[in-house]
mmCIF file of the N, C-alpha and C atoms, coordinates in Angstrom:
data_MODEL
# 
_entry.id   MODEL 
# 
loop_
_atom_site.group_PDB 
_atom_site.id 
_atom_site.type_symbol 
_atom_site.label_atom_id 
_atom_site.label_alt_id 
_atom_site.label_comp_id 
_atom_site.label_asym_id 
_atom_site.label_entity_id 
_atom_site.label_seq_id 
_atom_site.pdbx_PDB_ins_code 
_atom_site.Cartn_x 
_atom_site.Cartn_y 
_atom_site.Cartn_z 
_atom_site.occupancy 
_atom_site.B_iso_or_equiv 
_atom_site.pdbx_formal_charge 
_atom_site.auth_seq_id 
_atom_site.auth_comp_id 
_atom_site.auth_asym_id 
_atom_site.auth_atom_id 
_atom_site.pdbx_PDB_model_num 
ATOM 1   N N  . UNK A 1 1  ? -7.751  17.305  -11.929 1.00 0.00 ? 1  UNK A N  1 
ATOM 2   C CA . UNK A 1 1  ? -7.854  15.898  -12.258 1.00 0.00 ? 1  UNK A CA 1 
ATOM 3   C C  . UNK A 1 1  ? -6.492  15.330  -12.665 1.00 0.00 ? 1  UNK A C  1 
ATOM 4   N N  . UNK A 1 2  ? -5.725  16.318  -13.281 1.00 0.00 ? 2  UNK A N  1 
ATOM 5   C CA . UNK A 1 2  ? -4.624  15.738  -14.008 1.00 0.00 ? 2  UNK A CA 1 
ATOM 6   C C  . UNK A 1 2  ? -3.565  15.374  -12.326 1.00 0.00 ? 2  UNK A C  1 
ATOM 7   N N  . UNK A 1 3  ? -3.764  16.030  -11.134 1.00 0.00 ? 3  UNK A N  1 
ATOM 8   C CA . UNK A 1 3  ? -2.785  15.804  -10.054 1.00 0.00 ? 3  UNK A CA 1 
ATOM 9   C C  . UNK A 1 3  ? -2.891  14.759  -9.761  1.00 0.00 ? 3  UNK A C  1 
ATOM 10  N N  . UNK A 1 4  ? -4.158  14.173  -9.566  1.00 0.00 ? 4  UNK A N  1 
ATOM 11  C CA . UNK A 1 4  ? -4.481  13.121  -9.272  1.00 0.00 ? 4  UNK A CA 1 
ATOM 12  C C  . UNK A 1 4  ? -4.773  11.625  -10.043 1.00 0.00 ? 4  UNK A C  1 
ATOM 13  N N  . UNK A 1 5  ? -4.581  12.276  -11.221 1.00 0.00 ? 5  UNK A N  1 
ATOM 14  C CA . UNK A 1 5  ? -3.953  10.696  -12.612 1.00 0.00 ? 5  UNK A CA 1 
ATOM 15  C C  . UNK A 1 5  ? -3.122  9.793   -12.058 1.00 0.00 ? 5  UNK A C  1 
ATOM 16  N N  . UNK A 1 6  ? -1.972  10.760  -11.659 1.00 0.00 ? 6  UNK A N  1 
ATOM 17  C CA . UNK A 1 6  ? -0.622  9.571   -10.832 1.00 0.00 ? 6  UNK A CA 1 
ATOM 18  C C  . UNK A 1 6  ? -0.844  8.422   -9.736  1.00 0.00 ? 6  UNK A C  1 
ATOM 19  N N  . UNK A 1 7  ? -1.985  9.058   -9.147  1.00 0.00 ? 7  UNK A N  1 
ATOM 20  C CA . UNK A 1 7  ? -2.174  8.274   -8.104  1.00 0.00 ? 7  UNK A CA 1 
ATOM 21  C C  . UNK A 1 7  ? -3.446  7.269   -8.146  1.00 0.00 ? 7  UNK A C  1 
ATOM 22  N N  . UNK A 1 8  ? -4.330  7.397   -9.264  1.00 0.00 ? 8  UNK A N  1 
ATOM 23  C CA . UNK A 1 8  ? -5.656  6.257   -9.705  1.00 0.00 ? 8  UNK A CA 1 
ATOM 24  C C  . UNK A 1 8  ? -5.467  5.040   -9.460  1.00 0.00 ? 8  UNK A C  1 
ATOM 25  N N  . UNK A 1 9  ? -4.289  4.515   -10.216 1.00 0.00 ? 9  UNK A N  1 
ATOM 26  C CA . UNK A 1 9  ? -3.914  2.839   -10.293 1.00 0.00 ? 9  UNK A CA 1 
ATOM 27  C C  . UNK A 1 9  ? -3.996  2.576   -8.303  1.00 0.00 ? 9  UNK A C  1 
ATOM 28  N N  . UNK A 1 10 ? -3.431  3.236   -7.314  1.00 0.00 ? 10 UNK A N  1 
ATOM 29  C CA . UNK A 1 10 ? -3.255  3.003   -6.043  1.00 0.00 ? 10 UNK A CA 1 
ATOM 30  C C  . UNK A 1 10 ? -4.705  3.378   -5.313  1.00 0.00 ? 10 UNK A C  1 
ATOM 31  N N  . UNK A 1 11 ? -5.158  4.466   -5.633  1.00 0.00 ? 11 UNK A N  1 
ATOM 32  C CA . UNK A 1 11 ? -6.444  4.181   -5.455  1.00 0.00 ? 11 UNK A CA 1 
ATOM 33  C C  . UNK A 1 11 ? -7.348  3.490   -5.686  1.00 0.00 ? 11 UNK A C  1 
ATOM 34  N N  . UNK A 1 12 ? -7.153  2.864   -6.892  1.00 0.00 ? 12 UNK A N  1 
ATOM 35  C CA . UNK A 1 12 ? -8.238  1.887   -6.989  1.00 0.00 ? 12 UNK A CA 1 
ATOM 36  C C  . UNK A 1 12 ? -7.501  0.639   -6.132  1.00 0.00 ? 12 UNK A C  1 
ATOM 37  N N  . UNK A 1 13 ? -6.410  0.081   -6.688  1.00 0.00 ? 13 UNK A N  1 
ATOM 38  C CA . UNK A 1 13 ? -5.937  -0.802  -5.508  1.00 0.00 ? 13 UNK A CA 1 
ATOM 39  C C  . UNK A 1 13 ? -6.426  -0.823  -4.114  1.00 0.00 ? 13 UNK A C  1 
ATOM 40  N N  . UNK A 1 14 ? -6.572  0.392   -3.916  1.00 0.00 ? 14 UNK A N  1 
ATOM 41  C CA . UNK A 1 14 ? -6.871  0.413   -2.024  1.00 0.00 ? 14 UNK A CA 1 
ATOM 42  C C  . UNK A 1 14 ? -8.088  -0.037  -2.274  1.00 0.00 ? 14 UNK A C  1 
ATOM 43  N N  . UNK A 1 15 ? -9.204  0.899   -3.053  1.00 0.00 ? 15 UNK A N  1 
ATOM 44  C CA . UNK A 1 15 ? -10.405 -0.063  -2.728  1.00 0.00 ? 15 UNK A CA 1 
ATOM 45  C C  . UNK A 1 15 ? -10.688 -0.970  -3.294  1.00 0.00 ? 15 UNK A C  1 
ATOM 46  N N  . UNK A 1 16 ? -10.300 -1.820  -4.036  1.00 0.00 ? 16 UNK A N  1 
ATOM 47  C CA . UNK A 1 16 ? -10.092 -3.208  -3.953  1.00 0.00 ? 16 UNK A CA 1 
ATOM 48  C C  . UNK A 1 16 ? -10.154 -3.912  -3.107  1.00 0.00 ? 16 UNK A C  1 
ATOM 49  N N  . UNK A 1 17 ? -8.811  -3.836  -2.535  1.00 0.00 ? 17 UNK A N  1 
ATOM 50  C CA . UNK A 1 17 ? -8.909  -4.487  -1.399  1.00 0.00 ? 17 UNK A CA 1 
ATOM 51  C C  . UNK A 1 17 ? -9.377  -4.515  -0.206  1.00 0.00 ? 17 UNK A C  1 
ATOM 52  N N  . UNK A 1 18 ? -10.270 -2.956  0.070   1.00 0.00 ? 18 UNK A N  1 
ATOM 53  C CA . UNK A 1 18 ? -11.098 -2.763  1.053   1.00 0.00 ? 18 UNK A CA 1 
ATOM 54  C C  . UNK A 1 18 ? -12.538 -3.751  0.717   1.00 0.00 ? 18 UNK A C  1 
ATOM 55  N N  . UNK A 1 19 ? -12.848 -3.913  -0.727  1.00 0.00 ? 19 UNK A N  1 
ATOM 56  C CA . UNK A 1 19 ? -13.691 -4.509  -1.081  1.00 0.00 ? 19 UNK A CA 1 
ATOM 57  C C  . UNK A 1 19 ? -13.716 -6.129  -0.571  1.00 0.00 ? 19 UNK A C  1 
ATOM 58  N N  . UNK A 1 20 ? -12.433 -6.776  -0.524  1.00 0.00 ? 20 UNK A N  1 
ATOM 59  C CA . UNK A 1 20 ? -12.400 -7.597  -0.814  1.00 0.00 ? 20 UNK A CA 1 
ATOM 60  C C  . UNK A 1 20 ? -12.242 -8.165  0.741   1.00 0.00 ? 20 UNK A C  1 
ATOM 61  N N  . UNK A 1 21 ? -11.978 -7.542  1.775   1.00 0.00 ? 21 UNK A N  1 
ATOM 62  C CA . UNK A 1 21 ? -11.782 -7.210  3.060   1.00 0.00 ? 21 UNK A CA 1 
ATOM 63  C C  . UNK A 1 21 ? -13.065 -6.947  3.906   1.00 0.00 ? 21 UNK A C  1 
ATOM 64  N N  . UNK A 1 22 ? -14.116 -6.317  3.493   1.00 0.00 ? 22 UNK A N  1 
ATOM 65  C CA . UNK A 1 22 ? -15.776 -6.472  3.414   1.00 0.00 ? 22 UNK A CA 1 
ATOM 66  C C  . UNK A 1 22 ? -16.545 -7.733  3.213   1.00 0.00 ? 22 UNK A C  1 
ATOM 67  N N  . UNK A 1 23 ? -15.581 -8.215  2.430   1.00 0.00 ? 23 UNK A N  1 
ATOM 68  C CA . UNK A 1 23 ? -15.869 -9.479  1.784   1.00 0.00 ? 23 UNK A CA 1 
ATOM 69  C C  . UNK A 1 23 ? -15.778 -10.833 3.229   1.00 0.00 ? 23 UNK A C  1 
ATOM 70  N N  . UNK A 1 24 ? -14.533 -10.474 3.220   1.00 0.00 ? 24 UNK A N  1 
ATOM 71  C CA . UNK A 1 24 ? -14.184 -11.694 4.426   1.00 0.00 ? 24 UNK A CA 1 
ATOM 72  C C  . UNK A 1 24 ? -15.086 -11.298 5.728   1.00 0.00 ? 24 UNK A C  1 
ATOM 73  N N  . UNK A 1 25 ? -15.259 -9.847  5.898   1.00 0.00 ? 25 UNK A N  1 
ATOM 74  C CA . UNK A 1 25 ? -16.002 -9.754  7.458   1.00 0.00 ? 25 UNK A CA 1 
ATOM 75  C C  . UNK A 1 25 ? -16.955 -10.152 7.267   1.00 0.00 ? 25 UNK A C  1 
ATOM 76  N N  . UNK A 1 26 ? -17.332 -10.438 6.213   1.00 0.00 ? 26 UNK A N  1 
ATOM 77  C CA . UNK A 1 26 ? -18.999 -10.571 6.238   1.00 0.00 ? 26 UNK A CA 1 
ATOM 78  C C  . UNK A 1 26 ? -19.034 -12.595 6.711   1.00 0.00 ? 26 UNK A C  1 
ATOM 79  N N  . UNK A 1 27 ? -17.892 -13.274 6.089   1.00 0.00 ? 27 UNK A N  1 
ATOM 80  C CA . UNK A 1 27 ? -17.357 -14.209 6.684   1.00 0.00 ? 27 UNK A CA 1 
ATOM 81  C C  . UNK A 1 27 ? -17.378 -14.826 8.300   1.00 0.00 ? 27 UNK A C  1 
ATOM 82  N N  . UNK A 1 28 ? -16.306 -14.606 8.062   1.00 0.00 ? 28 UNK A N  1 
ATOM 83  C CA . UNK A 1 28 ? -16.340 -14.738 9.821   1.00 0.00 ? 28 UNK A CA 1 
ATOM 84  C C  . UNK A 1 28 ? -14.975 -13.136 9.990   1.00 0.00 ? 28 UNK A C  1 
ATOM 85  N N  . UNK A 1 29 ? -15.707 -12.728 11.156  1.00 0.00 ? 29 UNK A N  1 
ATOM 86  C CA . UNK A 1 29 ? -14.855 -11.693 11.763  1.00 0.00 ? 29 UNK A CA 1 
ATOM 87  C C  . UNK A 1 29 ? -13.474 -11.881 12.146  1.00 0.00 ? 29 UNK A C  1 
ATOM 88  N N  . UNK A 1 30 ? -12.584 -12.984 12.306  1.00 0.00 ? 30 UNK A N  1 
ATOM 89  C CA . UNK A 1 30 ? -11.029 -12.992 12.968  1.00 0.00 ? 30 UNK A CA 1 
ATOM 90  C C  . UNK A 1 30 ? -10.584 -12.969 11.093  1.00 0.00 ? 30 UNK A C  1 
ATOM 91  N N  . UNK A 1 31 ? -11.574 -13.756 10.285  1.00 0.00 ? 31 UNK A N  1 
ATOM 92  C CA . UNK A 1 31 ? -10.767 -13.480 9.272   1.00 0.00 ? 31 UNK A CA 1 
ATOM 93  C C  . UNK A 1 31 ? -11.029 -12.607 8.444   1.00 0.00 ? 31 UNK A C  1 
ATOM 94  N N  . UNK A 1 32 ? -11.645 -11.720 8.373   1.00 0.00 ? 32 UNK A N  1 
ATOM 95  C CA . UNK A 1 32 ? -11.960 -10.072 8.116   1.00 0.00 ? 32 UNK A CA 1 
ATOM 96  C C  . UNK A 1 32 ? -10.408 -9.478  8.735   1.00 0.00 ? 32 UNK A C  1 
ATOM 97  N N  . UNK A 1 33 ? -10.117 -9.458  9.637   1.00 0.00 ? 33 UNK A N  1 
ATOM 98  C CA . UNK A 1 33 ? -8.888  -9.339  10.523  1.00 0.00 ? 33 UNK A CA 1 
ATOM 99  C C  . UNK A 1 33 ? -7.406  -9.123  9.851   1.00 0.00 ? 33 UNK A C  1 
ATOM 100 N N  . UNK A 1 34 ? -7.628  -10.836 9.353   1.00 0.00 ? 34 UNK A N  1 
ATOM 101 C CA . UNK A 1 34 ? -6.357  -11.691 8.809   1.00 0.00 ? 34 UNK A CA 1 
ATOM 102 C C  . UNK A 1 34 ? -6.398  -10.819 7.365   1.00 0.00 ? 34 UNK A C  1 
ATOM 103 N N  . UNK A 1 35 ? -7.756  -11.073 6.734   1.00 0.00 ? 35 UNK A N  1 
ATOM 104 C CA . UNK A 1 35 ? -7.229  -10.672 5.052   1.00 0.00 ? 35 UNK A CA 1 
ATOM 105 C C  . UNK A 1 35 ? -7.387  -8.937  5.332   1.00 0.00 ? 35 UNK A C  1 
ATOM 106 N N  . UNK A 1 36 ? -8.030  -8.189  5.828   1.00 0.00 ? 36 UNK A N  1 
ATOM 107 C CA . UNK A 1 36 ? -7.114  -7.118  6.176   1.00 0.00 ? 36 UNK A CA 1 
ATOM 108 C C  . UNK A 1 36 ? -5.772  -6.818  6.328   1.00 0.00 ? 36 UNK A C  1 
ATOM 109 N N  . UNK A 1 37 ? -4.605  -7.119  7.295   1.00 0.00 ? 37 UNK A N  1 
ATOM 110 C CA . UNK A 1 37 ? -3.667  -7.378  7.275   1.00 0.00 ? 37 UNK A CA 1 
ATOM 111 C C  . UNK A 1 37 ? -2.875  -7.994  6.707   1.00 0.00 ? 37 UNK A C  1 
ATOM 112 N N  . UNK A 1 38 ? -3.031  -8.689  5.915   1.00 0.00 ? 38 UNK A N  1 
ATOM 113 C CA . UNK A 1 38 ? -2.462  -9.230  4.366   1.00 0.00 ? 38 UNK A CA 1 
ATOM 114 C C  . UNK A 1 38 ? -2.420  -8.585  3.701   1.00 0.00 ? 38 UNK A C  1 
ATOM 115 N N  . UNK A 1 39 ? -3.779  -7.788  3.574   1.00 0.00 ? 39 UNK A N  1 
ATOM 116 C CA . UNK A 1 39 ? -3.735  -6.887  2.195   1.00 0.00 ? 39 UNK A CA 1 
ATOM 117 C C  . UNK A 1 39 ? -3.270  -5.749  2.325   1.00 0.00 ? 39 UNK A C  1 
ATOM 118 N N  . UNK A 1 40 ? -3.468  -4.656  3.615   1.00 0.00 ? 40 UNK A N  1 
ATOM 119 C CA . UNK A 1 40 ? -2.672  -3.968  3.369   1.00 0.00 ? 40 UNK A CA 1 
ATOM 120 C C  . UNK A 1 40 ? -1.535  -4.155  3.841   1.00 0.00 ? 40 UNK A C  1 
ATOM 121 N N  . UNK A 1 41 ? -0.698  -4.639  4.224   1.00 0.00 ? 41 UNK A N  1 
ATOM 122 C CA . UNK A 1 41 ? 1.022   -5.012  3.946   1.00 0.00 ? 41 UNK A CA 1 
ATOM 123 C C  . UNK A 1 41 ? 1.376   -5.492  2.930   1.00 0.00 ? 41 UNK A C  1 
ATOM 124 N N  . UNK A 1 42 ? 0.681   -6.112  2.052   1.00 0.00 ? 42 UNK A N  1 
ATOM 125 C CA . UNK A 1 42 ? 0.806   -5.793  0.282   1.00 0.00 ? 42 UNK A CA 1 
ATOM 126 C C  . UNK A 1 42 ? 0.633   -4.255  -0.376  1.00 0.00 ? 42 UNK A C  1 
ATOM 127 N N  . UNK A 1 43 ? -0.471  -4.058  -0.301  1.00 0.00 ? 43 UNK A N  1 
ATOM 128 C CA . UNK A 1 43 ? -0.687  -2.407  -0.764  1.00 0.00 ? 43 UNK A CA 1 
ATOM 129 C C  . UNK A 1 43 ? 0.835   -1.510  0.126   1.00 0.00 ? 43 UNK A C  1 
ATOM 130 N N  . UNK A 1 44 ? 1.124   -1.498  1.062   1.00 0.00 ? 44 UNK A N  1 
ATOM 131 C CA . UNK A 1 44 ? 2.230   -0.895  1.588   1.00 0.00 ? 44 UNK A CA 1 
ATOM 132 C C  . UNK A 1 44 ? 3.541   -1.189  0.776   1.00 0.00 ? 44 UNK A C  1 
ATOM 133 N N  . UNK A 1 45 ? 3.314   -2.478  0.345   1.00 0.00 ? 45 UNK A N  1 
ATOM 134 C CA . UNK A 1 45 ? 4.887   -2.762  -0.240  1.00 0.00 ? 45 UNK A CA 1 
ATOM 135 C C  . UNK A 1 45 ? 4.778   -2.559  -1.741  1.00 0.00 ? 45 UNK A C  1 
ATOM 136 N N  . UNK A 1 46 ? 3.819   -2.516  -2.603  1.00 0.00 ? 46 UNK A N  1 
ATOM 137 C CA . UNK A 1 46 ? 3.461   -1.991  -3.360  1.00 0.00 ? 46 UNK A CA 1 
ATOM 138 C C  . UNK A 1 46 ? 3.484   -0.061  -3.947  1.00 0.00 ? 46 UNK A C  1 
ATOM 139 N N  . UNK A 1 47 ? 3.268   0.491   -2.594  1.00 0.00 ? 47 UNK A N  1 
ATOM 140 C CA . UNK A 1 47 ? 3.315   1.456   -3.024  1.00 0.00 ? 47 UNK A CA 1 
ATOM 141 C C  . UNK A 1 47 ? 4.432   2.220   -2.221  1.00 0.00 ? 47 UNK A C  1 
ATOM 142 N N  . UNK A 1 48 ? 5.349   1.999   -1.309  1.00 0.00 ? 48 UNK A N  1 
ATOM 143 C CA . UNK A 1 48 ? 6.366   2.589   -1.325  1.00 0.00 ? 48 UNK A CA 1 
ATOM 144 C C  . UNK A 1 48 ? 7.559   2.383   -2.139  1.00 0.00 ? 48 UNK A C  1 
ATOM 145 N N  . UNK A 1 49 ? 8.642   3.827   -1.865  1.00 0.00 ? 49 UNK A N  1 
ATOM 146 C CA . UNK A 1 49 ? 9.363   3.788   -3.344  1.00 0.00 ? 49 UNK A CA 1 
ATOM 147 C C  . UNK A 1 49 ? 10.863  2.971   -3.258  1.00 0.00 ? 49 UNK A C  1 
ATOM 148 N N  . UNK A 1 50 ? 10.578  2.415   -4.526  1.00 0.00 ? 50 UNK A N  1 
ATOM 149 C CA . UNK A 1 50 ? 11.521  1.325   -4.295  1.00 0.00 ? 50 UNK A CA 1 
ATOM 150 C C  . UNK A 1 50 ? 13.083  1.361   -4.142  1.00 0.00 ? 50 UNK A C  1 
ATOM 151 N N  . UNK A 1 51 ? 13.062  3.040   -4.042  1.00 0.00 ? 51 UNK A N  1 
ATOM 152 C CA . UNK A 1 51 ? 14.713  3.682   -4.508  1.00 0.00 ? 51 UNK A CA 1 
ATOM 153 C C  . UNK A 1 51 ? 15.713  2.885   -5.117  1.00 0.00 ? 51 UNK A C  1 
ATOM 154 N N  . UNK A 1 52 ? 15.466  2.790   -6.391  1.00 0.00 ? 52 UNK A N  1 
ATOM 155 C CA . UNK A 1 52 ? 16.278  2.646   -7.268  1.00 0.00 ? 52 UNK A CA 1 
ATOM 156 C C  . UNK A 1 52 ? 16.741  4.335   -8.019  1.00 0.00 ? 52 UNK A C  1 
ATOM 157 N N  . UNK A 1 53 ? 15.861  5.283   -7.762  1.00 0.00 ? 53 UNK A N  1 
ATOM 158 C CA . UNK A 1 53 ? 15.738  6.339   -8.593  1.00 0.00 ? 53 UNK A CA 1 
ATOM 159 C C  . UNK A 1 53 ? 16.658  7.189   -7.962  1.00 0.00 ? 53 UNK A C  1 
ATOM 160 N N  . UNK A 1 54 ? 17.511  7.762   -8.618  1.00 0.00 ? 54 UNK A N  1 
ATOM 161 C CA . UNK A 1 54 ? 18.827  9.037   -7.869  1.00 0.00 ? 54 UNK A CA 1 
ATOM 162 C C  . UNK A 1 54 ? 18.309  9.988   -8.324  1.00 0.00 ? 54 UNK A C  1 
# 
């Protein structure tokens, strides 16, 4: 459990926004699409590293 502490906050993020992405298909389908692709190219920029760190 403890390997996987580091990584909770991003997991829950992901399903979040899978949630919220469920949300829109249930909408209309092109924009199920759109807020898919919004969201994760947020979650992507979010979780890669920002190299500042040496």
């Amino acid at each position: 459990m403890e390997k996987m502490f580091p990584y909770l906050p991003a997991i829950i993020l992901l399903v979040g926004f899978l949630l919220i992405s469920v949300g829109a298909f249930w909408m209309a389908i092109p924009a199920g699409f759109i807020v898919l692709g919004v969201l994760l190219a947020v979650y992507s920029f979010l979780v890669i590293p920002k190299g500042d760190k040496e």
